[in-house]
N, C-alpha and C positions, 0 to 999 in steps of 0.2 A: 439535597436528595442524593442517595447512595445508587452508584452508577456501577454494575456487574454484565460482566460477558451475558450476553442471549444466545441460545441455543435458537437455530433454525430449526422450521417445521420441515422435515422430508418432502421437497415439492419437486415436481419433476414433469418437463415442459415437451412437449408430443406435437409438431409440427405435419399438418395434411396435404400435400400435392395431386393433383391427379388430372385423369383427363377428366375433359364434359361428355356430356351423355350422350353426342352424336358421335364421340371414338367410341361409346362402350355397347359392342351387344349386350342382348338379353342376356346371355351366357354370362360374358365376362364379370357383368352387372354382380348375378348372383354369386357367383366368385370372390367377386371382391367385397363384397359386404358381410360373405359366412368369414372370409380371412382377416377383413377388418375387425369381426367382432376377434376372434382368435385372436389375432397379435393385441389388439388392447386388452386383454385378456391374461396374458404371457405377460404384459406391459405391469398390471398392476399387481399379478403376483408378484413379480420381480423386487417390484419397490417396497412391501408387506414385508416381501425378504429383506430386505438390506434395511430396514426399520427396525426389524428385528434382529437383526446381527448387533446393528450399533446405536443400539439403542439410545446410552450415554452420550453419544451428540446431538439428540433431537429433541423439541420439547415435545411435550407429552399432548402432542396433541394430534393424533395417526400422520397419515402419510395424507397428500395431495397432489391431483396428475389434473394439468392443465394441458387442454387440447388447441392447438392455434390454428385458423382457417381462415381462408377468405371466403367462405359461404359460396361458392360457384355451384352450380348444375353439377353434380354426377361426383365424383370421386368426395369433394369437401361435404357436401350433402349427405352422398351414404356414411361417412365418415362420425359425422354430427349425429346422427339418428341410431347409429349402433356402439354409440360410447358409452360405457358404465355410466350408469346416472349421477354421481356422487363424484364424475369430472367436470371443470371448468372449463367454459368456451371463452379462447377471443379471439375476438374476429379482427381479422386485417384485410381491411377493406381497400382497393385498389385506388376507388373514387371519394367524395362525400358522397351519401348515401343518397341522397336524390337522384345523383347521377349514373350511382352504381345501379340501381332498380331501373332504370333502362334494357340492360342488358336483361334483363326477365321479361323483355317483351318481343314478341316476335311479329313484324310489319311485311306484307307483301310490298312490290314497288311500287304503288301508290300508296305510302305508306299507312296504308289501312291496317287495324291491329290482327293480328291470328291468334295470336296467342298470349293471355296475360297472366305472369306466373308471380308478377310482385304480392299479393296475398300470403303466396307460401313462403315467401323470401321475409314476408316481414314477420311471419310468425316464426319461423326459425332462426331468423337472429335475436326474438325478443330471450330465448336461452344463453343468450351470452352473455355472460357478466363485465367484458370491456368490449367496447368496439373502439377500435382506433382506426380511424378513416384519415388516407394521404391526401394528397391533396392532386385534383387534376391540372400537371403543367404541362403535358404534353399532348402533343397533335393528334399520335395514336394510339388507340390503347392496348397493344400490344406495350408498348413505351413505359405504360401505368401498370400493365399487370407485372413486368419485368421489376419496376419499383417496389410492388409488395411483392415478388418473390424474392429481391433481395433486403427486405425488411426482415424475412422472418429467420435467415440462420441464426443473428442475433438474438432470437428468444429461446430457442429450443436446445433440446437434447439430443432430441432421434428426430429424424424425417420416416413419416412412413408413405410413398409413392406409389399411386395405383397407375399404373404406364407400361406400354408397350416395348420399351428398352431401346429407342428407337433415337441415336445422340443428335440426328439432325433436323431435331422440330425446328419451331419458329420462337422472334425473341419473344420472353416471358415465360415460355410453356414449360413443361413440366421436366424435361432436358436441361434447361438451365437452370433451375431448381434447383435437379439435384447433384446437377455438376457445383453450384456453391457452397451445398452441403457438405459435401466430400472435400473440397478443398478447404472451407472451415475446419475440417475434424470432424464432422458431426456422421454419426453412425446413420444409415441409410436403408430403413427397412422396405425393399422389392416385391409389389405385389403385383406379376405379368398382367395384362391382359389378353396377352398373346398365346403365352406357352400352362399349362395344365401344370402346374411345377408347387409346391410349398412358399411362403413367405423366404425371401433369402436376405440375408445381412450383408449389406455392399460397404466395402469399406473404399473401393475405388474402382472405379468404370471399368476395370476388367474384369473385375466379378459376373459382369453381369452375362459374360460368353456361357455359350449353352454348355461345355464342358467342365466348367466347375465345379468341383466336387462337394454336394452340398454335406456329407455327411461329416467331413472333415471343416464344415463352414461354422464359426462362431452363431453362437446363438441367441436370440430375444434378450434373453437372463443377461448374459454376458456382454452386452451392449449395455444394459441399462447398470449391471453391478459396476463396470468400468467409470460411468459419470459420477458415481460418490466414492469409489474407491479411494484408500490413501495406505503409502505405506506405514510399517508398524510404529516407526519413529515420527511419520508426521501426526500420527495419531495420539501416541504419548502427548508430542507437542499444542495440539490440538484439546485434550483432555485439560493440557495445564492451563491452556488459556481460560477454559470455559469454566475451572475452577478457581481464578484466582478472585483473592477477593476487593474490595470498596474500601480504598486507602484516601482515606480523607484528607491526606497531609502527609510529606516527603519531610525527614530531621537530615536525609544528607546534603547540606548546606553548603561543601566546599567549593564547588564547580559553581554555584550561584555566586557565590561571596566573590571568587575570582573572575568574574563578568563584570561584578560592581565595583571591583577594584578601581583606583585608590577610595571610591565614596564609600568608605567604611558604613558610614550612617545609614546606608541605605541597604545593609546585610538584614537578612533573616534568617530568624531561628528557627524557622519552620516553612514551609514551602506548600501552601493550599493548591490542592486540586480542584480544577474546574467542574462544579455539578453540572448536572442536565438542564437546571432553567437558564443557567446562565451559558447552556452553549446552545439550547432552543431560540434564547433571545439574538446569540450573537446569527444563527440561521434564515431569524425571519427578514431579514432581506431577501433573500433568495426565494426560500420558499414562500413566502411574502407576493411573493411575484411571478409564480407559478403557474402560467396558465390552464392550469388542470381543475379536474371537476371529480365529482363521483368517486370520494373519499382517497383518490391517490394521494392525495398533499397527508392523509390521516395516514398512509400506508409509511411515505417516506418520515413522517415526524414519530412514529409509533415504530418502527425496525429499523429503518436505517440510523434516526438519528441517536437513539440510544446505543447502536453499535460501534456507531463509531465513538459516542461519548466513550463508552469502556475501554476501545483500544487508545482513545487517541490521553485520557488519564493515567491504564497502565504504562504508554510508551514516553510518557514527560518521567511518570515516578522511576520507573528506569534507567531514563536518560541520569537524569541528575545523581542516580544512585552509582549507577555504573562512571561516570564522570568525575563522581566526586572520592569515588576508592582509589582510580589511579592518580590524582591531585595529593589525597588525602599519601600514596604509597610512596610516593619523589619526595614528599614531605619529609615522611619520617623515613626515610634514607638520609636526607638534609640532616635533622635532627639527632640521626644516630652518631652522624659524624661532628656532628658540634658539640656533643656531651662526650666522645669518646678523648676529644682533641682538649678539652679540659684540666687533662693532667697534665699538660704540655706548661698552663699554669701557674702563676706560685701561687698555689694555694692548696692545704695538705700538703707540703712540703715535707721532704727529710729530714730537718731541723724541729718536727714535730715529733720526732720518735719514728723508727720501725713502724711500730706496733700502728701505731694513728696511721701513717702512710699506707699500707697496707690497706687499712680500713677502707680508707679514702678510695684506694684505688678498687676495693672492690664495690661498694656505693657505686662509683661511675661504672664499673663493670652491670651491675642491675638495673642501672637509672638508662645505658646503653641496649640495653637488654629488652625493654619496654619500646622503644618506638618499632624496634627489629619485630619483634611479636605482635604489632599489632600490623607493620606493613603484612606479616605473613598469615594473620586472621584475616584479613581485608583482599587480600588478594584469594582468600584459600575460601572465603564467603563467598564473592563474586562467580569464582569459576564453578565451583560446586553448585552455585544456584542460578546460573545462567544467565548471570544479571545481563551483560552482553549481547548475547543472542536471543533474548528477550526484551531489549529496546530494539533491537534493529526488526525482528517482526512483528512487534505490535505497531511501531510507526508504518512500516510499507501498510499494513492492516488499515489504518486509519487513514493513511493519504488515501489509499484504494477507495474506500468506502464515501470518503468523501467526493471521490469526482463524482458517486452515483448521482447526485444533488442534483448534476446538471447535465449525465449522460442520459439516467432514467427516463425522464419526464417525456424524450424522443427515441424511445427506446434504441439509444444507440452505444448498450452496456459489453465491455471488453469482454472477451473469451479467454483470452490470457495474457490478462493484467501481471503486472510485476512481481516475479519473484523474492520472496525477502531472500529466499536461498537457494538452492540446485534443490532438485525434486529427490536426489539420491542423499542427500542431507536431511530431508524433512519438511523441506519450506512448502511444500506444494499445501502445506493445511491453509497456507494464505489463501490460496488459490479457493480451495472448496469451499474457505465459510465464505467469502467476496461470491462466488459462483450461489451460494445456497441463499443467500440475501439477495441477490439478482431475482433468481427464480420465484422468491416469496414477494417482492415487489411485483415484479411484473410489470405490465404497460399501463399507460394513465389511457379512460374514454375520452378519446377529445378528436377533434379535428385539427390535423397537424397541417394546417394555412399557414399565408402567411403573415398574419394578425399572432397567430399561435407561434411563429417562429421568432418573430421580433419581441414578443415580450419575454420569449428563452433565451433570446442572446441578448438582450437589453439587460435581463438580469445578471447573466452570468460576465459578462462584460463588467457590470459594474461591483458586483457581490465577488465574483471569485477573480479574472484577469486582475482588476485593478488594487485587491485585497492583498492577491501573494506577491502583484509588482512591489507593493510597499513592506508588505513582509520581508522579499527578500532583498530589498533594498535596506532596509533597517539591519536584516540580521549583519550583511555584507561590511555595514559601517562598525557596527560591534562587534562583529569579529574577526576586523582587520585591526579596529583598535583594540583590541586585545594581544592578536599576536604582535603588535608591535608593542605593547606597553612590557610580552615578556622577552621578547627584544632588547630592549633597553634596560631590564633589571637582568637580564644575563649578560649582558655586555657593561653594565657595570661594575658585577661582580669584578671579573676581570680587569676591568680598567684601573679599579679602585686597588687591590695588590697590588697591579705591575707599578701603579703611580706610587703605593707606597714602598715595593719593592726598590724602587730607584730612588726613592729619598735615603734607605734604610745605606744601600751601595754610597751615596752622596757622601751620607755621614761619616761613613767609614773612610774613604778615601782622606775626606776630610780631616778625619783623626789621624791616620799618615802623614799627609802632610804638613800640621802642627807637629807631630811629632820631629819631624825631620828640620821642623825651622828653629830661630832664633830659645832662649834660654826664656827668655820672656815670654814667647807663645807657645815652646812645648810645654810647659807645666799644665797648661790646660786639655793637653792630650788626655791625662787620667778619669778627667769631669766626662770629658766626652765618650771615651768608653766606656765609662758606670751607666753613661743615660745608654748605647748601643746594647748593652750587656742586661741591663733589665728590662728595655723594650722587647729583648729576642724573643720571649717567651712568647708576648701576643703578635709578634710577626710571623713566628708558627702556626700558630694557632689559625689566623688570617688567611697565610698562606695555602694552607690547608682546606678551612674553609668555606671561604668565596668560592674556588674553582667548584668546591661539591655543592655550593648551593646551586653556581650557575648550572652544573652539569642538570641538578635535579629539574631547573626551571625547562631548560632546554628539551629534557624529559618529556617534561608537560605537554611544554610546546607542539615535541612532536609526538604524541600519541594521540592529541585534540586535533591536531593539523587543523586548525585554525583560520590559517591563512588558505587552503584550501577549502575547505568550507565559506569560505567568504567568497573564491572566486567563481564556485558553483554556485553560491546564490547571485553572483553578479548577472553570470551568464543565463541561468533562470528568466532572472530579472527581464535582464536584456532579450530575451526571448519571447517573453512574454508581449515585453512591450514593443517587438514588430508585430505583435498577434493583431493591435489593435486596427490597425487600416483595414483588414481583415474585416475584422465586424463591422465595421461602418460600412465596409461594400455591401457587407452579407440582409445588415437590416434595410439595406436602402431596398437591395430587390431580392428580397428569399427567395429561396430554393432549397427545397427539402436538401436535396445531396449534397449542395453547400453547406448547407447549414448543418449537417452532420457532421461534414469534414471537417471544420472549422471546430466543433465540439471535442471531437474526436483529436484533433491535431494540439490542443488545449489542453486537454489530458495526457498526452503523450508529451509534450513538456514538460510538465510536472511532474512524471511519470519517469523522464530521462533525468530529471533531478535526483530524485528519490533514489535511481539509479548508481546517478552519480555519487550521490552521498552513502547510499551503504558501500559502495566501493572503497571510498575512503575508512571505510571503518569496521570492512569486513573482518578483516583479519588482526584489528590490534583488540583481541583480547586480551582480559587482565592480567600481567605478568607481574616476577618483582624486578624493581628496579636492579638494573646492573649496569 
């Protein structure tokens, strides 16, 4: 099955803070509900616009603005009720929902009821299309609402806060909202309940002084055009991924073949890319295990895992292609110089005529001529078509996408995941399709217990921890024995001259020395320097070159760096596997913030891998040997 880049749908994530309805006068009320409609309003013209600017990165299927709330009395309410109909609710919900529908009940102190509001609570969340309910581990609920107010910087784009601007509420409230907003990055749309003032765009708590000058204030647009922004080069960039096509099979074989070194037998002529059922099947462990419900497992096997099937098939055929041109480049530098060193000789000799010799010499001159012209096709292909900086970003692409498997499902998805490159370069299109496949995912409906926590980290324990322990514990062994096997064929080059440079020196003294003796042993001085005199030829030749083959192996050696690549998979490894004690604490007694950090800490391994390894490979683009 033919695996090609997916274009994301324009989806764009709208987080609600606010107070409850005994901070809010009548006044403020209607205030904030005519401005809520306004800023969502502003909100999805916004995205219509930038839909329409760039088009070419989205599939053709409009734009989508998902609203996230915890359904509270007063701000998240008016909030829900005045959102364009044709937005998506979800709700993050502080408690499970039995417990949470408490709070919609108001008790005198014999707790006799007053007021019972869960009717309207239950009819207003049946609009939401996910509910994610945390789970209650703590005492107060101040403690739970502070939980889902730091659940939700991780989904969104903008916060929009209906609040009095007042920094020293209480934990949870709507202060510390969107003080985590702001220290995320996330743009912070202001709507007083205090002051008679316009919606204002906070980009940091000193915005919020009453002398601001809003007219000179960033606006709606410009908060929302900033979240899909990209510059013109990461856009190119971006373009090229989304167009390239479904390469069923890699023919550059050099870089494999030197892996399988010396098991010749086990070279290929062809190098098959992984389809999609066979990286669905290698998944269903994980998502196998998935304790989700209400088609998220269809959300992550339907967009994420075909996303990554595309980056992670473009960044192997890459890999091997760009690998195998500079392998294929020290080669024929090797090769140039062993067919140049040819006339050194006897063969085409001057004994054969001028005219023949000549000949001869110009034959090696074109037969020289040939490996020279294709190191500089090979290298002049690479660089021109980016073979290089197109492994190293479709791999970060792919590792990215893959940690979603097991960040998602707790919606605990990075904001800014690894760069393949400096955002002044380009690389930030990583960024946007990882961020744009975030947002089209979204949260699974589930109740995040801890029944739900133990089967995320049971799985990913077993399915990813214990999968790249052995990954990078294999790669480590093969490509230590790698650099060591070219180790040893560069070190023998050299060994092998100087061994027979010191035979060649032996011999000669040795014909000195008969010379200089008795009558009887000089006469075999002449034997001896016929065989010194016709071996010269290939001890030039030798001399020559071995040093150039060693020089080319060493080449190899070091542009693969090899042996660094093994040591970062060591250290991986080894990282990974102190992760494990970890998890066995975390399933014995979850806890959501454990059980994040631990997710999160997982990924950022992997992550400092990733790191580590484009490091080593940032900068050796394909050059010619010299």
């Amino acid at each position: 099955m033919t695996v090609t880049p997916q274009k994301p749908v324009l989806t764009f994530v709208v987080g609600i803070a606010g107070h409850r309805t005994n901070k809010l006068s009548d006044d403020s009320s209607l205030r904030a509900k005519r401005q809520l409609a306004e800023v969502f309003a502003a909100i999805d013209a916004a995205c219509a616009a930038c839909l329409d600017h760039d088009a070419s990165h989205y599939a053709a299927d409009g734009y989508r603005v998902r609203l996230v709330s915890s359904f509270a009395e007063g701000a998240d309410q008016l909030a829900i009720g005045v959102r364009p109909r044709h937005w998506d609710v979800c709700a993050v919900l502080p408690f499970p929902r039995e417990r949470y529908e408490e709070d919609f009940i108001e008790r005198d102190s014999n707790g006799r009821i007053l007021s019972d509001r869960r009717e309207g609570f239950r009819n207003l969340l049946r609009e939401a299309a996910t509910v994610v309910e945390l789970t209650e581990a703590y005492d107060e609920a101040a403690e739970a609402y502070a939980q889902a107010g730091s659940f939700m910087p991780g989904q969104i784009d903008l916060l929009v806060a209906v609040w009095d601007g007042e920094k020293a509420a209480g934990k949870g409230g709507t202060a510390e909202t969107v003080a985590l907003a702001l220290v995320a990055g996330i743009p912070v749309v202001w709507l007083s309940t205090t002051r008679d003032q316009r919606p204002r765009l906070l980009r940091d708590m000193r915005d919020i002084a009453p002398q601001s000058v809003e007219a000179e204030a960033p606006t709606i647009a410009d908060a929302v055009t900033q979240v899909f922004a990209l510059s013109s080069i990461a856009a190119e960039r971006l373009d090229g991924f989304l167009n390239e096509p479904w390469r069923p099979y890699c023919r550059w074989i050099a870089y494999d073949a030197l892996r399988r070194f010396p098991l010749s037998w086990r070279w290929r002529w062809r190098i098959p890319a992984r389809d999609l059922p066979e990286i669905k099947e290698e998944w269903k462990g994980i998502t196998g295990q998935m304790p989700v419900k209400d088609g998220f497992r269809s959300r992550i096997e339907e967009k994420l895992l075909p996303r990554f099937a595309a980056a992670d098939m473009l960044a192997s055929h890459f890999s091997h292609v760009y690998r195998s041109a500079f392998v294929l480049g020290y080669m024929c530098a090797a090769i140039a110089v062993a067919i140049a060193l040819i006339g050194v000789l006897p063969v085409g000799s001057e004994t054969s005529g001028i005219d023949k010799a000549v000949r001869f010499k110009a034959l090696l001159a074109a037969a020289e001529l040939v490996p020279i012209i294709a190191a500089i096709t090979i290298v002049g292909l690479g660089r021109s078509n980016r073979w290089h900086r197109r492994w190293l970003d479709y791999r970060a692409l792919a590792e990215s996408l893959r940690h979603l498997r097991f960040l998602a499902p707790i919606g605990a998805c990075p904001r800014d995941p690894f760069q393949a490159d400096g955002e002044k370069r380009g690389g930030d299109w990583v960024r946007w399709y990882l961020r744009a496949t975030i947002r089209e995912i979204g949260c699974p409906s589930a109740v995040i217990d801890a029944q739900y926590q133990r089967a995320l980290l049971g799985a990913t324990d077993r399915f990813e921890v214990d999968a790249q322990i052995s990954y990078h514990t294999e790669n480590r062994d093969q490509l230590g024995n790698l650099h060591r096997s070219l180790v040893q064929i560069g070190d023998t080059c050299f060994i092998v001259i100087g061994a027979l440079l010191v035979v060649f020196l032996l011999a000669f003294l040795a014909a000195l020395v008969v010379g200089a003796g008795p009558p009887a042993i000089a006469r075999h001085r002449e034997s001896l320097m016929a065989i010194l005199h016709s071996a010269k030829p290939l001890m030039t030749y030798l001399a020559a070159f071995l040093p150039a083959l060693g020089a080319a192996i060493a080449g190899i050696r070091f542009t693969g760096d090899f042996e660094g690549f093994a040591d970062q998979s060591a250290q991986t490894a080894h990282a990974l596997a102190n992760l494990k004690p970890s998890y066995a604490r975390a399933m014995d007694k979850p806890d959501l913030a454990r059980t994040v950090s631990i997710l999160i800490e997982t990924a950022r391994v992997m992550t400092v891998d990733l790191g580590g390894w484009h490091s080593l490979y940032k900068r050796r683009d394909l050059t010619l040997p010299t």
